[in-house]
Gaussian input, Z-matrix of N, CA and C with variables (Angstrom, degrees):
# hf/3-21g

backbone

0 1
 N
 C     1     B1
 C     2     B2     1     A1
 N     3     B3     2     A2     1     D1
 C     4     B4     3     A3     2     D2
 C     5     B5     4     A4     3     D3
 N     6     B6     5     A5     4     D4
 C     7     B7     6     A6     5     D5
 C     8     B8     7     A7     6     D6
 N     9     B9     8     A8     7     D7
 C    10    B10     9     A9     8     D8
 C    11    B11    10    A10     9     D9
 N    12    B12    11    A11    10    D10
 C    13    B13    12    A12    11    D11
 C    14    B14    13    A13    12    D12
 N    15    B15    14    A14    13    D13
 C    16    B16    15    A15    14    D14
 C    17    B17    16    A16    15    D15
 N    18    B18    17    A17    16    D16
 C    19    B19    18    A18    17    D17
 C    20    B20    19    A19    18    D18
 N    21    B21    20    A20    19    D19
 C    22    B22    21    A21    20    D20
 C    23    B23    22    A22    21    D21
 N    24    B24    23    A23    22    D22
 C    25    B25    24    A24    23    D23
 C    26    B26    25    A25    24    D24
 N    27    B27    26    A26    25    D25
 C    28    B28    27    A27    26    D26
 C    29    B29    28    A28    27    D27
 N    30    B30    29    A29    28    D28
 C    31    B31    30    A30    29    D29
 C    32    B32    31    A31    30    D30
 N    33    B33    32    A32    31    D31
 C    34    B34    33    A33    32    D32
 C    35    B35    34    A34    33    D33
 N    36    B36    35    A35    34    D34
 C    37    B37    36    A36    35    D35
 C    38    B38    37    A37    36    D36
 N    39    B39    38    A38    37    D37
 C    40    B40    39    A39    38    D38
 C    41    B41    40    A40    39    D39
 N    42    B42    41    A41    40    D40
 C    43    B43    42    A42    41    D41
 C    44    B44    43    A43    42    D42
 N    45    B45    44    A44    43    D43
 C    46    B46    45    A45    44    D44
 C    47    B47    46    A46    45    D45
 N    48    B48    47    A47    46    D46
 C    49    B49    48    A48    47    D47
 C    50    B50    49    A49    48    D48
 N    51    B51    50    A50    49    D49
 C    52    B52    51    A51    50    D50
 C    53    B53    52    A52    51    D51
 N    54    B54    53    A53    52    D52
 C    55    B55    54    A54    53    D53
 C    56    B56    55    A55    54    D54
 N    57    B57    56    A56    55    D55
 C    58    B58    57    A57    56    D56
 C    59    B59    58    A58    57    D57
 N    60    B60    59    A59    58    D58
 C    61    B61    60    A60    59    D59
 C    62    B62    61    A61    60    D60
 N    63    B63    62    A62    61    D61
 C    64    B64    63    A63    62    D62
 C    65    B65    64    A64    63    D63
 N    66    B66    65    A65    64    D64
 C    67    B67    66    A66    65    D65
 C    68    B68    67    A67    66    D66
 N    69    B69    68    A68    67    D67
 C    70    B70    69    A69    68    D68
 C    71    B71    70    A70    69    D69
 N    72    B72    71    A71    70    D70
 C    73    B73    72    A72    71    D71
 C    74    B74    73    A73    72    D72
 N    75    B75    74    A74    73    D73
 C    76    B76    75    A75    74    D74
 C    77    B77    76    A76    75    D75
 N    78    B78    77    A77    76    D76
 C    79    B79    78    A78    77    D77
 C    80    B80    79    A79    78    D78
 N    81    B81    80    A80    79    D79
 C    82    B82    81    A81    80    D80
 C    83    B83    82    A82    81    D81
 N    84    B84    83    A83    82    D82
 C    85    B85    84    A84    83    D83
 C    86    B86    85    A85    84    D84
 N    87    B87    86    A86    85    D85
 C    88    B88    87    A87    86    D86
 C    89    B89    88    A88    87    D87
 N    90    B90    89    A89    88    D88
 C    91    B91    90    A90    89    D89
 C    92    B92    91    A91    90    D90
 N    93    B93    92    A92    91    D91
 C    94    B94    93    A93    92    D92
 C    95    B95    94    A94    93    D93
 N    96    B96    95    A95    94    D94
 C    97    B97    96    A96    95    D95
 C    98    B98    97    A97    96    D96
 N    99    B99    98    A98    97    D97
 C   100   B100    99    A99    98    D98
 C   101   B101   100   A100    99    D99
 N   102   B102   101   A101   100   D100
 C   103   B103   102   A102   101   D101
 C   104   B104   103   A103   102   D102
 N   105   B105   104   A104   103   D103
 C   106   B106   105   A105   104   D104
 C   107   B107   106   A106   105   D105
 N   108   B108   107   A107   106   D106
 C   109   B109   108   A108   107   D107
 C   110   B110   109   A109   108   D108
 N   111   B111   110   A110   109   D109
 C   112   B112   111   A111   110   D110
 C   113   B113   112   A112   111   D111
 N   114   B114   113   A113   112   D112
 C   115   B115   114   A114   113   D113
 C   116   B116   115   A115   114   D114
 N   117   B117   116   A116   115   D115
 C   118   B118   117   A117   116   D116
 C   119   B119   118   A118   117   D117
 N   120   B120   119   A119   118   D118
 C   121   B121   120   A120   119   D119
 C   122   B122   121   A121   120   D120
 N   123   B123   122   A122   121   D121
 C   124   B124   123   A123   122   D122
 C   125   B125   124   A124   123   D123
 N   126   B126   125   A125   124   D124
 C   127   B127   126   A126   125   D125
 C   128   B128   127   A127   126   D126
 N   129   B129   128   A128   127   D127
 C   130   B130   129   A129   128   D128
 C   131   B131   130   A130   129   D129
 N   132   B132   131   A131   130   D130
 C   133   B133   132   A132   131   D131
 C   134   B134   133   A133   132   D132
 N   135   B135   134   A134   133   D133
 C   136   B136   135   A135   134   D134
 C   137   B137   136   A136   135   D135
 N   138   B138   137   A137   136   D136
 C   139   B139   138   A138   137   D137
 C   140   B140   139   A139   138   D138
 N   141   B141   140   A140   139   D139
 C   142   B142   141   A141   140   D140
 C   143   B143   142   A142   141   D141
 N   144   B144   143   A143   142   D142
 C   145   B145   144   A144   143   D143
 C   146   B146   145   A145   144   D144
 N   147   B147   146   A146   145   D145
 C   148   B148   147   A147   146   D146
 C   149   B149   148   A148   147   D147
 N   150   B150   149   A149   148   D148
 C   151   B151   150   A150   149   D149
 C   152   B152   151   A151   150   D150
 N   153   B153   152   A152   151   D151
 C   154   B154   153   A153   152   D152
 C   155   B155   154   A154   153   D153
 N   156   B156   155   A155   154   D154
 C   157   B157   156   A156   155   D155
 C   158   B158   157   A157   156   D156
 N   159   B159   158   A158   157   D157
 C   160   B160   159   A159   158   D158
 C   161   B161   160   A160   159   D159
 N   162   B162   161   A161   160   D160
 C   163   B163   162   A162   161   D161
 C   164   B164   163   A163   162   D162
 N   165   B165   164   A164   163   D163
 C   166   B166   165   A165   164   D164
 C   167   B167   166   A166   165   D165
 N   168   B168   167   A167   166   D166
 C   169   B169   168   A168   167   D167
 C   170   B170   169   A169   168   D168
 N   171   B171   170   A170   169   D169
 C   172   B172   171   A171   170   D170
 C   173   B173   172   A172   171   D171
 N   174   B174   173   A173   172   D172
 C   175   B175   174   A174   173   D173
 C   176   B176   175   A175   174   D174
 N   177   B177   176   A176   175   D175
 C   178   B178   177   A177   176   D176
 C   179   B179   178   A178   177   D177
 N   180   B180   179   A179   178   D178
 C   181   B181   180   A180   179   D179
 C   182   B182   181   A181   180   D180
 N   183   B183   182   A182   181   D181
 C   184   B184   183   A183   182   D182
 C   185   B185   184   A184   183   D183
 N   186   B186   185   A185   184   D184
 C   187   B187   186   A186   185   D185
 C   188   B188   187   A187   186   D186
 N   189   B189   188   A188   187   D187
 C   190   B190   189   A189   188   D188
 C   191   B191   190   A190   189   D189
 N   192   B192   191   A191   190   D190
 C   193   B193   192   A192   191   D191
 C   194   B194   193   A193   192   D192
 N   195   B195   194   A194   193   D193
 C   196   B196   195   A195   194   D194
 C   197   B197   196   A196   195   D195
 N   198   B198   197   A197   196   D196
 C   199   B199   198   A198   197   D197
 C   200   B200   199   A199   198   D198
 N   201   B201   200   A200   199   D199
 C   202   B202   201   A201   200   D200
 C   203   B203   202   A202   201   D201
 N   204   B204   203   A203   202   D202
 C   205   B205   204   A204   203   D203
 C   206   B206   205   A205   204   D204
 N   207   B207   206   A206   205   D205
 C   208   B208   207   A207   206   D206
 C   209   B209   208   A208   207   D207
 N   210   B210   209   A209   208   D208
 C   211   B211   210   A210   209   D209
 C   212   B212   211   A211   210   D210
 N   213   B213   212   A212   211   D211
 C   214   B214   213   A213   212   D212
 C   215   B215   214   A214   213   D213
 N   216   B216   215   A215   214   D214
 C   217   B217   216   A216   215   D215
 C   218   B218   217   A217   216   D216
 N   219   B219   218   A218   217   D217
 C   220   B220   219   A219   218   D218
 C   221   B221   220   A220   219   D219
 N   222   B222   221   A221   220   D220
 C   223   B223   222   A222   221   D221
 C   224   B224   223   A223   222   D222
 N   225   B225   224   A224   223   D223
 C   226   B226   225   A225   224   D224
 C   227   B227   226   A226   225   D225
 N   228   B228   227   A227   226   D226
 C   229   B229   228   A228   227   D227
 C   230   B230   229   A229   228   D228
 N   231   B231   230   A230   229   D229
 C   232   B232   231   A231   230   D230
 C   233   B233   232   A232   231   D231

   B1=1.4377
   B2=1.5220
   B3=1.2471
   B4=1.6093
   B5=1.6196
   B6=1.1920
   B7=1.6914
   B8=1.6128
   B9=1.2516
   B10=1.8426
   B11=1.6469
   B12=1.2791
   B13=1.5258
   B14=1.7229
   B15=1.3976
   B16=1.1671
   B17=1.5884
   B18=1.4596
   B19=1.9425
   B20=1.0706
   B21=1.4280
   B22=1.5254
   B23=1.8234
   B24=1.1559
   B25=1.4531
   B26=2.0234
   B27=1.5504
   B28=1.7886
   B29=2.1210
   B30=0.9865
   B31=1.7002
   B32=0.7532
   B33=1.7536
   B34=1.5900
   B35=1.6877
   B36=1.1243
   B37=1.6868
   B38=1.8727
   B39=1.0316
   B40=1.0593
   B41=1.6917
   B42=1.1283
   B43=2.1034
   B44=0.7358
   B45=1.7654
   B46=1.6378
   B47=1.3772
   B48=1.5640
   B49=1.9859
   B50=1.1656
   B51=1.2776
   B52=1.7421
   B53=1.7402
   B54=0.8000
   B55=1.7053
   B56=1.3095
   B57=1.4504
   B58=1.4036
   B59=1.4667
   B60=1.3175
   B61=1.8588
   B62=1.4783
   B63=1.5279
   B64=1.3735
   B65=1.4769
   B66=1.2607
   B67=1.7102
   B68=1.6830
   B69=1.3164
   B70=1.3513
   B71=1.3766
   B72=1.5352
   B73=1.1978
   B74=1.7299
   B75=1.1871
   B76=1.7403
   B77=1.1790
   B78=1.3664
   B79=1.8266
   B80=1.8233
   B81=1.7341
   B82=1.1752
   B83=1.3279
   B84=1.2624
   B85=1.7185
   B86=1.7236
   B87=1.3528
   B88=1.9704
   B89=1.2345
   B90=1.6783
   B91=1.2441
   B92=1.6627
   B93=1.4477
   B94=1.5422
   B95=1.3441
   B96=1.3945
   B97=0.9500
   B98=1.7139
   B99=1.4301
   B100=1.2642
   B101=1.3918
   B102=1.6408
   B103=1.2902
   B104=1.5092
   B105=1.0716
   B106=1.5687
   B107=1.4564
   B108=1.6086
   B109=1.1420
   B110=1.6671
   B111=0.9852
   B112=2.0497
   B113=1.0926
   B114=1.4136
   B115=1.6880
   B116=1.4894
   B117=1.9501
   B118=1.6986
   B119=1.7415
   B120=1.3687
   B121=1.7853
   B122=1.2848
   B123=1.3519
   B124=1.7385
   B125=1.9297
   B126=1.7045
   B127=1.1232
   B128=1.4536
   B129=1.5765
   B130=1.8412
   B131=1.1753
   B132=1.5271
   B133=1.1653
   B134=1.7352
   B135=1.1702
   B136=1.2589
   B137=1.7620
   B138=1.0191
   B139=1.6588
   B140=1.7846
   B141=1.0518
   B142=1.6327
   B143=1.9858
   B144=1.0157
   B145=1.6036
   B146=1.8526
   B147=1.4450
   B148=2.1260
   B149=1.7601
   B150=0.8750
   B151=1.7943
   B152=1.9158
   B153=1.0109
   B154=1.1156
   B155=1.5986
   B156=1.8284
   B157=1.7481
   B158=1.3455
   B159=1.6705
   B160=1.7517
   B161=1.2282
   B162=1.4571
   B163=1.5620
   B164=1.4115
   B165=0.6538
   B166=1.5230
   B167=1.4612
   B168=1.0038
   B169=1.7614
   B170=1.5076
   B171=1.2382
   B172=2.0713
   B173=1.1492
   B174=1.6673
   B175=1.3417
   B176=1.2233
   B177=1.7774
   B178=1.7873
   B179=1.3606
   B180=1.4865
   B181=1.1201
   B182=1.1505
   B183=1.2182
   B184=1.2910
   B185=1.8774
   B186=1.4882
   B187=1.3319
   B188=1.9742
   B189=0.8834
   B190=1.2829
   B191=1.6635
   B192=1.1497
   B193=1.7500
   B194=1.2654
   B195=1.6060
   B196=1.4068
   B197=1.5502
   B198=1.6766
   B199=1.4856
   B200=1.7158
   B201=1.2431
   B202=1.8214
   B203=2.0181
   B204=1.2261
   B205=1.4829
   B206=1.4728
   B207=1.6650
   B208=1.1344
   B209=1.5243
   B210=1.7058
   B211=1.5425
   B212=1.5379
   B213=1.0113
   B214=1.5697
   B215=1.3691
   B216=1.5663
   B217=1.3751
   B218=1.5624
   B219=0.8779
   B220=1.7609
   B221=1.4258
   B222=2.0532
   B223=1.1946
   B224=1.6616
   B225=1.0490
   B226=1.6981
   B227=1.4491
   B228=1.1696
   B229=1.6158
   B230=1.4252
   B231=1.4861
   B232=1.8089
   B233=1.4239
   A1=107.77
   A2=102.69
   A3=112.22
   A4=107.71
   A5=117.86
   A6=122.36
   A7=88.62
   A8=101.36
   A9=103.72
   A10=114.73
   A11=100.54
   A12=102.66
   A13=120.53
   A14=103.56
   A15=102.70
   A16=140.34
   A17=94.22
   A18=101.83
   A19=118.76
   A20=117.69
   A21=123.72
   A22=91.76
   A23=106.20
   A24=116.88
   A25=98.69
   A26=96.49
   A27=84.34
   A28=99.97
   A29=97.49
   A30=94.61
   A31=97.26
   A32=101.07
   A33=127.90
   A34=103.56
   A35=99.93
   A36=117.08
   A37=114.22
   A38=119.69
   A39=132.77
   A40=120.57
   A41=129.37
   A42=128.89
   A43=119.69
   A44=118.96
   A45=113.49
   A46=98.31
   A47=100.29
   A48=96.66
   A49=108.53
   A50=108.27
   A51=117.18
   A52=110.33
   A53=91.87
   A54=108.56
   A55=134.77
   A56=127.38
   A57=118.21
   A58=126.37
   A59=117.88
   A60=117.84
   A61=107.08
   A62=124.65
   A63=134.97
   A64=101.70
   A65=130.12
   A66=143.92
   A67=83.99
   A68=112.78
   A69=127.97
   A70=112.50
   A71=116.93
   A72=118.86
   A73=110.96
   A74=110.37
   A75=127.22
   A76=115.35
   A77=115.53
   A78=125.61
   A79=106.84
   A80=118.39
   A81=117.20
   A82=126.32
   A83=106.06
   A84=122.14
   A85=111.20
   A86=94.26
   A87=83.90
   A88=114.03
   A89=127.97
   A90=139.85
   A91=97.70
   A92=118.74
   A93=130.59
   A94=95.04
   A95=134.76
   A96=126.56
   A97=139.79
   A98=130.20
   A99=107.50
   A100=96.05
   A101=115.00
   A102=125.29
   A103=128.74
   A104=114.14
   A105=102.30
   A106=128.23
   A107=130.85
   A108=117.86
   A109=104.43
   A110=105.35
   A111=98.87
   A112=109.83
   A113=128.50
   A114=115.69
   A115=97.67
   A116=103.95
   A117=91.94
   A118=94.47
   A119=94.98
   A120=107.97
   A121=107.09
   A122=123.43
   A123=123.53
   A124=96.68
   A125=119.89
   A126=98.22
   A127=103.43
   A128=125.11
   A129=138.44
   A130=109.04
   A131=140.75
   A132=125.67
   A133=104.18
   A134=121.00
   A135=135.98
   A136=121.42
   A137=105.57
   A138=105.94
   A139=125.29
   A140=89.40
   A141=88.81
   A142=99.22
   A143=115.81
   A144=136.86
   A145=121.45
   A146=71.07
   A147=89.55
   A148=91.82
   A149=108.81
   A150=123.77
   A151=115.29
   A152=130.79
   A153=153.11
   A154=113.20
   A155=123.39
   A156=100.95
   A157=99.07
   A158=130.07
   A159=135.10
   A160=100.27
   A161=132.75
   A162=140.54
   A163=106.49
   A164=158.43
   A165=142.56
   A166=124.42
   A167=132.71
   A168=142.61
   A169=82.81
   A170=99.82
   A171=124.11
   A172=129.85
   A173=107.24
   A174=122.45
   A175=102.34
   A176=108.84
   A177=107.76
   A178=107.69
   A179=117.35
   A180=148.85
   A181=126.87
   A182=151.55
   A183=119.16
   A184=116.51
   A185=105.53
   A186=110.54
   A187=125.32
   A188=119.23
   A189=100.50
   A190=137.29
   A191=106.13
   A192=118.93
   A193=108.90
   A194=108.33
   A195=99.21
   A196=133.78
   A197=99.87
   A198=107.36
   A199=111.99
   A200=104.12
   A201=124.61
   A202=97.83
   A203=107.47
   A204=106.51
   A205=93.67
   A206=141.15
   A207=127.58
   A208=134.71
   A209=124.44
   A210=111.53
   A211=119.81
   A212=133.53
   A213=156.43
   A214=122.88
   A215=101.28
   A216=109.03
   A217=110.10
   A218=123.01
   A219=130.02
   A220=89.39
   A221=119.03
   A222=119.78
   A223=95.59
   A224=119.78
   A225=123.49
   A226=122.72
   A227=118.61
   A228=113.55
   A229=103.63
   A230=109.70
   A231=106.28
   A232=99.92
   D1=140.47
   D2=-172.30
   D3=-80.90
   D4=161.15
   D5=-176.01
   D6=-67.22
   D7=-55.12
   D8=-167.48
   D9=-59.41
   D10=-31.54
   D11=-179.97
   D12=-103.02
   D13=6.51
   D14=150.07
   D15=-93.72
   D16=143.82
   D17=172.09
   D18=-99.30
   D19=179.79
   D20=-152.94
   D21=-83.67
   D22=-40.16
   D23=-147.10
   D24=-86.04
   D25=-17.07
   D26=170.42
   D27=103.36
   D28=-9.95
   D29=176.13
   D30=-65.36
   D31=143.67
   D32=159.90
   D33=-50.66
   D34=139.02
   D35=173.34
   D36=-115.27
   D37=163.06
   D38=142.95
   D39=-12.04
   D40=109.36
   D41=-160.84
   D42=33.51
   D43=44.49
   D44=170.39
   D45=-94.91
   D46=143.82
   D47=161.68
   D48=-65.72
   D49=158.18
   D50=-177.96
   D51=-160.21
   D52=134.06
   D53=168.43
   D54=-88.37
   D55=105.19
   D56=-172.66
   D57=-56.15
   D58=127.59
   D59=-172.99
   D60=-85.01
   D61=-17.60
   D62=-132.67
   D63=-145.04
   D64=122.63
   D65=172.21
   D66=-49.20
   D67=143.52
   D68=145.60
   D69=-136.22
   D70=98.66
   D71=-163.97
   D72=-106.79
   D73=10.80
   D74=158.41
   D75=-73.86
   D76=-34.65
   D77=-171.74
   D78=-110.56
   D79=4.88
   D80=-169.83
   D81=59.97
   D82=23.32
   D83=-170.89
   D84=-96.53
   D85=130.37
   D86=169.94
   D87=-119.75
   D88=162.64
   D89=172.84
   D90=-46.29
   D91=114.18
   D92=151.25
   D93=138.72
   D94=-37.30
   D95=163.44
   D96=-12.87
   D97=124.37
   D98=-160.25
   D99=-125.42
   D100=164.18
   D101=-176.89
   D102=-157.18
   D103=170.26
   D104=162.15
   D105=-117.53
   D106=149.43
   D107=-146.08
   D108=-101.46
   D109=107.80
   D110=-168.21
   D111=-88.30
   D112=-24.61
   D113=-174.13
   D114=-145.73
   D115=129.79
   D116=177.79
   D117=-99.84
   D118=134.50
   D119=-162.02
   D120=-91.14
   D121=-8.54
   D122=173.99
   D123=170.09
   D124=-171.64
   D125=-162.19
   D126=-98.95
   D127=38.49
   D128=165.83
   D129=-152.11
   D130=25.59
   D131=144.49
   D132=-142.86
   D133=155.53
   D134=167.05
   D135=-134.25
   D136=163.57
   D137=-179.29
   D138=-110.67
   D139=119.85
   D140=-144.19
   D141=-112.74
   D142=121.75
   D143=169.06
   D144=-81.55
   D145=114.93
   D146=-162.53
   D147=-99.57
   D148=116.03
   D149=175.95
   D150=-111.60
   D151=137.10
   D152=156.30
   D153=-49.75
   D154=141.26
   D155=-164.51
   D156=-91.11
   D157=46.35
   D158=120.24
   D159=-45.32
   D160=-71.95
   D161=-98.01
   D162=87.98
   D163=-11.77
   D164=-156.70
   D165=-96.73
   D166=110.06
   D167=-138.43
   D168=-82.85
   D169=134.94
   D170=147.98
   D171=-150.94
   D172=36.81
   D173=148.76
   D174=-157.51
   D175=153.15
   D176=140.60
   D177=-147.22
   D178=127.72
   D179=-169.42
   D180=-77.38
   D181=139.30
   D182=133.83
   D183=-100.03
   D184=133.50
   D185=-167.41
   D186=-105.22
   D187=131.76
   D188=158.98
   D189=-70.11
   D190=123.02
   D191=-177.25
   D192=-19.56
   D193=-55.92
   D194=-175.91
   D195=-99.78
   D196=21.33
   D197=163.84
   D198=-104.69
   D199=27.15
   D200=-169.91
   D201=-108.36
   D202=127.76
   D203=165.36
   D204=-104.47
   D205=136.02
   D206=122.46
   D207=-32.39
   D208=117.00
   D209=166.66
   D210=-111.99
   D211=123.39
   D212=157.70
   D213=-68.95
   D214=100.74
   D215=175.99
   D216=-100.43
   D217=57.01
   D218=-177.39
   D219=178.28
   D220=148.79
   D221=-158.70
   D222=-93.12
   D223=137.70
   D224=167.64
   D225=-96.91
   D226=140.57
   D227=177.73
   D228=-55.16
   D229=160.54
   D230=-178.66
   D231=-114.60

């Protein structure tokens, strides 16, 4: 998560990686699954792009905020 695109409160934003918390078994998606979030679709769901470690997309979702973990690959102050 970017300094700029982060909030106080820890919501998924706009191209954050994120990890699914929640089976989505309409889209063939499982809990651990990771993605990036391309469109925020209102202020509890967003649409989120599940890629293969090519890059290569085989899903897009739309998710709820709070079935989204943020992941951080660089250490952040807590």
């Amino acid at each position: 998560m970017s300094a700029a695109n982060k909030k106080e409160d820890g919501t998924p934003r706009a191209l954050d990686v994120v990890a699914l918390l929640a089976d989505l078994p309409e889209h063939r998606l499982a809990r651990g699954n990771v993605g990036t979030i391309v469109e925020e679709l209102d202020e509890e769901n967003v649409l989120v792009e599940f890629s293969d470690d090519d890059g290569r997309p085989y899903a897009v979702a739309p998710c709820l905020r709070s079935d989204l973990l943020p992941l951080h690959y660089v250490p952040e102050a807590a």
